[in-house]
C-alpha positions as CSV (number, residue, x, y, z in Angstrom):
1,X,0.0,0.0,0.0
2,X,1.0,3.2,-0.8
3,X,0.1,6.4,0.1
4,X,0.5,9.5,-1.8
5,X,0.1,13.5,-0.9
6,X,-0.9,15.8,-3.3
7,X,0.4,19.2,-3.5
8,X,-0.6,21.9,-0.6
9,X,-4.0,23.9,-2.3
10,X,-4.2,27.5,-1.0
11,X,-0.6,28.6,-0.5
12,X,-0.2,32.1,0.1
13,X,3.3,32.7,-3.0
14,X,2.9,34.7,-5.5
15,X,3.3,32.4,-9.0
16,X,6.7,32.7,-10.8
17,X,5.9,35.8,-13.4
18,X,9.0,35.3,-15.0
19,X,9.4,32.3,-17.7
20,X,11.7,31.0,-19.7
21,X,11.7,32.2,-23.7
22,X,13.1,29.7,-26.1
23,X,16.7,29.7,-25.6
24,X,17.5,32.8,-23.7
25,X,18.2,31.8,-19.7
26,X,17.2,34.2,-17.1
27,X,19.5,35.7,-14.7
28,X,18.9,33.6,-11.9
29,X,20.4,31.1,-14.2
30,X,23.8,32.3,-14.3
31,X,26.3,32.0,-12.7
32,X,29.1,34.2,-11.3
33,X,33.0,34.3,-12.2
34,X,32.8,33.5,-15.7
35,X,33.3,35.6,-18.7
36,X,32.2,39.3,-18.3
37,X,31.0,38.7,-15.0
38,X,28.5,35.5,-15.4
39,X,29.5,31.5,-15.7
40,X,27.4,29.9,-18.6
41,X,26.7,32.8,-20.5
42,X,24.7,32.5,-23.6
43,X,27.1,31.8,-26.4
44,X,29.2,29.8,-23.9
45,X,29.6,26.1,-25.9
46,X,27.8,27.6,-28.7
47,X,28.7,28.4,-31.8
48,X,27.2,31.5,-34.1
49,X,25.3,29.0,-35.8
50,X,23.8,27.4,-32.9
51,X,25.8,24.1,-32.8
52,X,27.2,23.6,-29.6
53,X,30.8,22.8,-29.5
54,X,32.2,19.7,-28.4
55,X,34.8,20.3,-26.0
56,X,37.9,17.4,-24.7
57,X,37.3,17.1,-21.6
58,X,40.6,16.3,-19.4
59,X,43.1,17.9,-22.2
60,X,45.5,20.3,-20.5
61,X,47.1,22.8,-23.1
62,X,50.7,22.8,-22.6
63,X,52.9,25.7,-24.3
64,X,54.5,23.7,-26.9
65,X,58.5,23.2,-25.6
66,X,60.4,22.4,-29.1
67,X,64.3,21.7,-28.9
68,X,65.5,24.8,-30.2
69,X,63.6,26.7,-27.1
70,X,65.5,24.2,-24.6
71,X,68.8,24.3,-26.6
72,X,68.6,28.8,-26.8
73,X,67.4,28.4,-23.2
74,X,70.1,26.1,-21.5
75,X,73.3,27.8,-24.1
76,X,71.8,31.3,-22.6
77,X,72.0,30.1,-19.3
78,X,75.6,29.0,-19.5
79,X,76.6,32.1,-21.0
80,X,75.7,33.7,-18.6
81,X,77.0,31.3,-15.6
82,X,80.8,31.5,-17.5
83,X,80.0,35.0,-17.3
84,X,79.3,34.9,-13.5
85,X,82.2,32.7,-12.8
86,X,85.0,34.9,-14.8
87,X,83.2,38.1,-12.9
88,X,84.4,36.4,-9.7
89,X,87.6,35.4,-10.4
90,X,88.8,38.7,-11.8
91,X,86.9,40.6,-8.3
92,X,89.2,37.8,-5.9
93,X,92.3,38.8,-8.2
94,X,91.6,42.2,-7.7
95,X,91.3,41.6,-4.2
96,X,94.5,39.9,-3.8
97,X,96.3,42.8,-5.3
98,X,94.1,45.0,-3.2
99,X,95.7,43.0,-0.2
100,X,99.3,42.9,-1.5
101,X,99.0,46.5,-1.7
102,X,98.1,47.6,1.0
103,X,100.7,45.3,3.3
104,X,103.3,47.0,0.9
105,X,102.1,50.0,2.4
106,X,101.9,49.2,5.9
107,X,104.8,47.7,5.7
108,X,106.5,51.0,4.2
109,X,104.5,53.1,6.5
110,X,106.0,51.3,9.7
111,X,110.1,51.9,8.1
112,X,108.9,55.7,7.8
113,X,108.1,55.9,11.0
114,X,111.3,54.0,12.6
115,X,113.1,56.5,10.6
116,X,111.0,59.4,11.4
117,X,111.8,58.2,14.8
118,X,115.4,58.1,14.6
119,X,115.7,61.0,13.0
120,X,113.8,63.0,15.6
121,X,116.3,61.4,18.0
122,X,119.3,63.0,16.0
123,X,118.1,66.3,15.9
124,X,116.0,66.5,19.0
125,X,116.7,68.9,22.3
126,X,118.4,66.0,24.0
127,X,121.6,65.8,21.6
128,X,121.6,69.1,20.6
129,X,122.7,69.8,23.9
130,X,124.8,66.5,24.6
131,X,126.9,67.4,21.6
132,X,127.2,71.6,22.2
133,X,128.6,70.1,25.6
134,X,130.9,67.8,24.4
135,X,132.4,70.5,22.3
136,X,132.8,72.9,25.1
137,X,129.9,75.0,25.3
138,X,127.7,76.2,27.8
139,X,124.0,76.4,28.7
140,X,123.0,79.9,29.0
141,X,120.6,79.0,31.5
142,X,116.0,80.3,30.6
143,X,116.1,82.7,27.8
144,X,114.3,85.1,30.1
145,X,117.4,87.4,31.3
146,X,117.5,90.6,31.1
147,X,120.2,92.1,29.3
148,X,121.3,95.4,30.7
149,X,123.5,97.9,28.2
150,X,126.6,99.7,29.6
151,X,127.5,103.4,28.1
């Protein structure tokens, strides 16, 4: 046995004023995030003559790789990783001679100064005086007497 309901009689909505015309679907059809706003727009699978185009489904496009493309690509590549490699040998060689350089001068730097040294030594207050006594003369004492004239 089987029992059956028919629809509900008296319901208080309005009846659906809008209907579908031929082809055309209504906006409530569509869907959003397609082209020009809507998913499954009209000429969506359609073509101008009204056949409907059969589309692959599962086939991904792939840009086409031919062996010229991977040959250009990879010589391009290693032009420009011998390029690299002779950039950074010539910038350590540089820097070597950067180093050498400037031990050179450090090392000439310190011999000025030992002479600079020495040479203060030689001329300085201290042996001035040593050698003016050595030779007989005297010290004068400050330079701050006064020096009286006789007529």
């Amino acid at each position: 046995m089987m029992f059956m309901q028919s629809t509900l009689t008296g319901s208080k909505t309005k009846p659906n004023k809008r209907k579908s015309v031929g082809k055309k679907k209504l906006f409530r059809d569509y869907k959003p995030s397609g082209k020009n706003g809507f998913k499954g727009s009209i000429t969506d699978g359609h073509l101008p003559h009204g056949k409907r185009k059969t589309e692959a489904k599962g086939n991904i496009n792939l840009p086409s790789i031919t062996p010229w493309k991977v040959i250009l690509t990879s010589s391009l590549i290693g032009i420009c990783g011998i390029l690299y490699i002779t950039h950074v040998f010539n910038t350590q060689q540089l820097l070597q001679e950067v180093q050498q350089l400037e031990n050179e001068y450090n090392q000439v730097n310190r011999v000025h100064a030992e002479r600079r040294l020495a040479y203060d030594r030689m001329v300085g207050p201290k042996e001035i005086y040593q050698r003016a006594r050595e030779q007989g003369f005297i010290n004068a004492g400050p330079a701050d007497q006064i020096i009286i004239l006789k007529k």
